[in-house]
Structures are given as C-alpha cells and as structure tokens.
N, C-alpha and C positions, 0 to 999 in steps of 0.2 A: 504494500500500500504506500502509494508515493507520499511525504512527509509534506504537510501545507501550513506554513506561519505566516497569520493572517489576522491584523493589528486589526481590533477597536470589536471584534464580535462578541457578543453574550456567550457566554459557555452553554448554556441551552441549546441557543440558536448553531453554534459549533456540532454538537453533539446530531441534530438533527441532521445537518448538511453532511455528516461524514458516511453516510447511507445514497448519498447522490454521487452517479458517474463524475470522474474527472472532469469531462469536457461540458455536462452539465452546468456542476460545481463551476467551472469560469465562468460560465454565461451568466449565470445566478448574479455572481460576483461583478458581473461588468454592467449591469442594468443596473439606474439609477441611486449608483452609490461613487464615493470619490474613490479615484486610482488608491489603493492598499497602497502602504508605507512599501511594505516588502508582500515580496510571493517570492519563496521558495518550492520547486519541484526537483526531488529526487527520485530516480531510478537505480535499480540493483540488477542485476543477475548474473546466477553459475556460472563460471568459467567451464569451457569445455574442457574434454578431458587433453591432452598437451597443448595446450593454448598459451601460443609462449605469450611473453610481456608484451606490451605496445612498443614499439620504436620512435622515439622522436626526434624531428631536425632530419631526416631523409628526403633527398629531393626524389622527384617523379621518375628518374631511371631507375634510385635505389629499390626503390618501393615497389615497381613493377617488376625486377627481376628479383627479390622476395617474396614477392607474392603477386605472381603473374595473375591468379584467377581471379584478384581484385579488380582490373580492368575490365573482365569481361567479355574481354575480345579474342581469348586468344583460349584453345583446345576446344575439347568437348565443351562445355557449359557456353559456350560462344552465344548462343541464342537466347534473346532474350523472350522470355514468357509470354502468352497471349493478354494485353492489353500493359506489356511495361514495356518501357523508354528503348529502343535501341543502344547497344553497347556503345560505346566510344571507341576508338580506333587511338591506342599511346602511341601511335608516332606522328611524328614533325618531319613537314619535308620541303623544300622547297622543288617544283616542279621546273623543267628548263624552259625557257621560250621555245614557243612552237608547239611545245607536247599536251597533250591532252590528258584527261584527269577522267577514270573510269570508275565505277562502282567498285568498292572495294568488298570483299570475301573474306570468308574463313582461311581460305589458302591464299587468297592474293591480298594481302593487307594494304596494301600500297598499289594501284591499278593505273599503268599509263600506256599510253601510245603515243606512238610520233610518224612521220611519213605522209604525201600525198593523201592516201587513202587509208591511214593509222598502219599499215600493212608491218609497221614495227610495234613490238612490244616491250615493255620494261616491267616486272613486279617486284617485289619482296614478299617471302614466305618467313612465318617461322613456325619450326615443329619443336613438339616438347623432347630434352633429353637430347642422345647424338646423332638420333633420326638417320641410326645405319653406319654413321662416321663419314668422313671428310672423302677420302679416298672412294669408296663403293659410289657417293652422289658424283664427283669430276667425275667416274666413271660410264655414270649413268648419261650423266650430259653429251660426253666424249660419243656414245651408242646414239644416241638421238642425231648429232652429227655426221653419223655412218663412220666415226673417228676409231679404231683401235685404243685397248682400255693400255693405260698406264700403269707402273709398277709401284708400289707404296714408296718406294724410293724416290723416282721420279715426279710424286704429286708432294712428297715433301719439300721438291728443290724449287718446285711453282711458285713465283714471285707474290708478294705479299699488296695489299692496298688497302687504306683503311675504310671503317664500315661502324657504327656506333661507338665512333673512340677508340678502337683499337684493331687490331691487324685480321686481316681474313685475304686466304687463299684466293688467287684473281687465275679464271681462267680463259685464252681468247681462243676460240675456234673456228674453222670454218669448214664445211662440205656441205650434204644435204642434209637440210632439218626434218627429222619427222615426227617431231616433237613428243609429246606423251603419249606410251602404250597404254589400254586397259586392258586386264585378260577378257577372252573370249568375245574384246569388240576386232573390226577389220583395222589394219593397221593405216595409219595416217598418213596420206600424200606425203611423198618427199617435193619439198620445195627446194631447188638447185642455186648453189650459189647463193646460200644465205652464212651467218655470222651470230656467231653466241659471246656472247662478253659474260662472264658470272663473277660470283665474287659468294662466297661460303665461310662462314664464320661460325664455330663452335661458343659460345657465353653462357654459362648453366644461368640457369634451366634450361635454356632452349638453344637450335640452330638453325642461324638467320642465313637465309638465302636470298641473294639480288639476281635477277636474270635480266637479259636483255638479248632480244632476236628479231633478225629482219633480213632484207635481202646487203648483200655483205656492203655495196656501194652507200645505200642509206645507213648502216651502222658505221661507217667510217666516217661520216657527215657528222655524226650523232654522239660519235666517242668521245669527246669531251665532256660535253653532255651529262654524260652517260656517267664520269668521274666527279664533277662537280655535283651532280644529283647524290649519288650514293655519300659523298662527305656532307650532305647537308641533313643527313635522317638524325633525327633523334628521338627520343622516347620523351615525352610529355616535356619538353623542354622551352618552347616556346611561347 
C-alpha cells in the first residue's frame, strides 16, 4: 500500500479515504481543496531472483551492450505487442548524400540504398553471441561471390576498419553475387560483375555486421561513402 502524507485532514476523514483507489484518492484530493503542503507516493517491490544492482552514470552504448533487451530492438523479443509503441532502433547514423533511407528490420537495423534505381545496397545486422564466428560469415560472403573460402589464417591477416569505436574485419570482393541461400527455396540469380564491401565485428553480446553490394562500377562510386557511413554508426549517441 503506497505511503500518503497529507497535511490538514481529520483523522476520521483519513481513515475513510484509505478504502479509496489511489487514483480515486487524487481526484478526491484535487476537487475543490488547496494544493496539499506535500504528497508523498511510494512504491516497493521483490527483486527478482539475480537481479543484479542498478548501474548508474552509463551512457547509451554502455547500457545497450549490458542489457541489449532493454532497447527492444534487437533478438527474439524485437516485436512489440499488439497495441504498444514500436521499439526504437539504438543506433545513430548519418546517411551519405544520394542514399536513401529504407524501413529498417529485425535483420537489417540500419536499411539503405544508393544507385540510379537503388540497384545498390548497404545494411547493418547484428546477431546475439558469435553468430558462427568471424571466419565461417567472410566465408559465407566469399560463396555468395562464387569467391573460394579462405583459411582461418588468411581471414586473420584481413585488414582491419573501424565500426562502433573499435576495429572489425573489412572485406572487398568481387565476382557474381547470388546473395542469400534458403534451404529448399531455388537459388538466387547470379548478378555479374557486382562488389561486396563488408566489414564484421565480434562486441559481446552481439556480432555486428555492415554489408554493402551493387554492381562493382557503382560501388567504386560509393566507396567512400560507404567508409565515412560505417564510422559514423553509433549506438544511442546522438
């Protein structure tokens, strides 16, 4: 029962109104009487069972990479409820001139296109954990290029760029794209002479992926782009 101290009432009249809903109880209280000296409302309750402490003085990157499911944007619980507020989206970006700004997804957090007829694309993923590890995903991208996979050696020696403040694996390719397999759907047109620019970052909890494909002439156009966008993401920073 929340605690209510409430200057000038009869102890009678107290005793009566402590049988009235809270929100009653104010309304009672707001009709025809002067603003109370003080109102005090307190609330309680159990802590769950490991519930660690509050943290305070954390900015909006600390606090979404402690406790990603508080944004609400990001794994399973991503959806929000029938008749509540859409999730927010914790990142910050600035889009390049020219490119266009697409509904963002559970997988594609970040949705863009650039080209003529958008015919290029840009996203950021992120999956919870190592989502397979660093090596197996440049492998997978390397296969969508019709590219031959790489040796864990080899993807170690993969030059570096950065991506939320710190370093992630940058990969450039080119052959035919045929982008994402599903099992037991038909496999994807290869489109010739296209360009994958990636860029794969391990940050616990999660690993963040930046992609970028189009046909290889318009991604050369767009590569800078393409570098100045991915250093400008941040998580609720802006």
């Amino acid at each position: 029962m929340p605690n209510l101290i409430v200057n000038s009432i009869p102890l009678e009249t107290a005793v009566r109104l402590c049988s009235i809903p809270l929100l009653a109880l104010v309304g009672i209280l707001s009709l025809g009487c002067e603003k109370p000296d003080r109102m005090e409302v307190t609330e309680s309750r159990k802590r769950f069972a490991g519930e660690k402490d509050p943290e305070f003085g954390l900015t909006a990157r600390e606090r979404f990479l402690k406790n990603p499911s508080a944004s609400g944007s990001m794994g399973r619980g991503a959806m929000a409820g029938q008749g509540e507020e859409p999730p927010k989206n914790p990142f910050r970006w600035t889009a390049p001139d020219g490119w266009g700004e697409k509904d963002s997804s559970r997988m594609r957090l970040i949705n863009l296109s650039f080209g003529p007829n958008g015919e290029g694309e840009c996203y950021l993923t992120a999956l919870p954990g190592e989502a397979g590890g660093i090596p197996p995903n440049v492998n997978r991208w390397r296969s969508q290029m019709g590219l031959e996979a790489l040796t864990d050696e080899q993807i170690d020696a993969l030059p570096e760029k950065p991506l939320l403040k710190a370093p992630a694996k940058f990969v450039d390719l080119k052959g035919d794209f045929g982008g994402m397999s599903f099992p037991g759907a038909p496999p994807a047109e290869k489109k010739s002479d296209y360009r994958l620019l990636g860029l794969i970052q391990q940050q616990s909890p999660f690993t963040f992926f930046v992609k970028m494909t189009g046909p290889a002439d318009l991604v050369a156009a767009n590569e800078q782009a393409f570098y100045t966008f991915c250093e400008s993401i941040t998580i609720g920073e802006h």
